[in-house]
C-alpha positions as CSV (number, residue, x, y, z in Angstrom):
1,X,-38.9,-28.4,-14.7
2,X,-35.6,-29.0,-14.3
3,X,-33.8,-29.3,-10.9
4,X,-29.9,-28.1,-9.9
5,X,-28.2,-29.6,-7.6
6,X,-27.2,-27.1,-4.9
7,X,-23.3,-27.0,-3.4
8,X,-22.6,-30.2,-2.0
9,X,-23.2,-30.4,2.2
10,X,-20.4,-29.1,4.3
11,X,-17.7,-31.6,5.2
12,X,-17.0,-33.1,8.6
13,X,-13.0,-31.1,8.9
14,X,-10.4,-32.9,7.5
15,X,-9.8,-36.3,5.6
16,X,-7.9,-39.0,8.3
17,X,-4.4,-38.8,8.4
18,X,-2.4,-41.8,6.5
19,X,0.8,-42.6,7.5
20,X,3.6,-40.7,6.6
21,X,5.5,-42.3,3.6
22,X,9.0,-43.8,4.6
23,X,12.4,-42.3,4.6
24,X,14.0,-43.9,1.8
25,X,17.2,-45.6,2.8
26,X,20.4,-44.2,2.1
27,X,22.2,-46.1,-1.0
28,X,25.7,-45.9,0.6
29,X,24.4,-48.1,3.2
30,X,22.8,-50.7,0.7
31,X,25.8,-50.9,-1.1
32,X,27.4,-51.5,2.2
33,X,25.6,-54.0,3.2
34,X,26.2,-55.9,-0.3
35,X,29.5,-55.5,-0.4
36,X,30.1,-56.9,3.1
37,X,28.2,-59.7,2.4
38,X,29.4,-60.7,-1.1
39,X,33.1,-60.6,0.7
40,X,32.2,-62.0,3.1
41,X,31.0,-65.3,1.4
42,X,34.5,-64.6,-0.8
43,X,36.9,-63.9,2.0
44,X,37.7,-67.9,1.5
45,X,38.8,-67.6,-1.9
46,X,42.6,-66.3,-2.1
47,X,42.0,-63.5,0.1
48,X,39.3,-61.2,-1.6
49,X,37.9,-60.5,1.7
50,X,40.2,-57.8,1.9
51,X,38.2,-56.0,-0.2
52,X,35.5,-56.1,2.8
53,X,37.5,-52.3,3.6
54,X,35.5,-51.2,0.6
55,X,32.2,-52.4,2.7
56,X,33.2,-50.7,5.9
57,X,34.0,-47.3,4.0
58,X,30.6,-47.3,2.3
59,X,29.0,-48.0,5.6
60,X,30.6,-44.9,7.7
61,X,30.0,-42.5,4.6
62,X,26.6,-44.1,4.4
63,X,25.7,-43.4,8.3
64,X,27.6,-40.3,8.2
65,X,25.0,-38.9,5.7
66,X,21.9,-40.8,7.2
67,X,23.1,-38.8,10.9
68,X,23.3,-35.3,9.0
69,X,20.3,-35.7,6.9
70,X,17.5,-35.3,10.5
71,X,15.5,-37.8,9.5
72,X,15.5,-37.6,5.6
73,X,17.3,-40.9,5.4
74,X,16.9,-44.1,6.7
75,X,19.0,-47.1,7.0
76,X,21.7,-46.4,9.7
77,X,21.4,-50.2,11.1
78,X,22.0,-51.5,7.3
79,X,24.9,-49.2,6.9
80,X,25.9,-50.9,10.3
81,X,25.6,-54.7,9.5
82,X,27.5,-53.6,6.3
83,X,30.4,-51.9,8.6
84,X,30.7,-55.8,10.6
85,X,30.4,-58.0,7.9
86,X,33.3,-56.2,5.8
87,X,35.2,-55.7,8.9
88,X,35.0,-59.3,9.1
89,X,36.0,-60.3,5.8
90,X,39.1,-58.1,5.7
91,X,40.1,-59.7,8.6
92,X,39.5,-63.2,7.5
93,X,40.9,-62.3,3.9
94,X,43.8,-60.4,5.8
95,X,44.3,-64.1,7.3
96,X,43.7,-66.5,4.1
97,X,46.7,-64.0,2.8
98,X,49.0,-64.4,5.1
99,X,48.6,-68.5,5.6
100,X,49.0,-68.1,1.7
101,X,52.7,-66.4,1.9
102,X,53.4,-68.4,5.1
103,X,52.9,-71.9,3.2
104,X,55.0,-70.2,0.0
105,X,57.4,-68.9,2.1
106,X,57.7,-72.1,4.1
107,X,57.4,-74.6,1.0
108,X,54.8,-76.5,2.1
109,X,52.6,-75.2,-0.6
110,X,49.9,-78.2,-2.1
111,X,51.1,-77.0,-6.1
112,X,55.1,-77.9,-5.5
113,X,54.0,-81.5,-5.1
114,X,52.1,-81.2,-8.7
115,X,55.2,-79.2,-10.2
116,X,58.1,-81.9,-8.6
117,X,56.1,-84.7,-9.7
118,X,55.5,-83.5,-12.9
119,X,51.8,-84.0,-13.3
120,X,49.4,-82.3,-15.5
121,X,46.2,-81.1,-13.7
122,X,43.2,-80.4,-15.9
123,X,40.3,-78.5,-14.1
């Protein structure tokens, strides 16, 4: 004699709740974020800070879209550090550039030595 199981027992309501999955965050503000930082470290270098503008457009398109999305996007403080550290580097590079044309202008520049004294460099 065989035996068939009968319908399982009834349930207890509804599974627990997980937690929701996070709002992914907004790529405008990642790329912000990158770009502020990689000018920043270069704002030294002959003025390629200046390129941190790049940096503080990505981050007020980026939290532009994360404020209009309600919630669908996250990452408004990473779009924001992206905003101050380009700001910053366009202002330092802004600066490197014009102690650059000041010390041309002015002839103090460290390469006129090499070219009056006629030495070779080799880097």
């Amino acid at each position: 004699m065989s035996h068939t199981p009968g319908p399982p027992p009834p349930g207890y309501g509804y599974p627990p709740a997980g937690y929701p999955a996070p709002a992914p965050t907004n790529g405008k503000a990642t790329a912000a974020l990158i770009v502020g930082i990689s000018t920043l470290v270069l704002s030294w270098c002959c003025g390629a800070g200046v390129l941190g503008l790049v940096a503080v457009v990505l981050g007020v398109k980026g939290r532009s879209e994360i404020r209009s999305s309600q919630g669908t996007q996250s990452g408004e403080g990473i779009a924001m550090a992206g905003i101050i550290t380009g700001a910053v580097a366009a202002v330092i590079g802004i600066l490197v550039v014009a102690l650059i044309v000041i010390l041309v202008a002015s002839g103090n520049a460290a390469f006129q030595e090499y070219a009056e004294s006629g030495s070779t460099a080799t880097f």
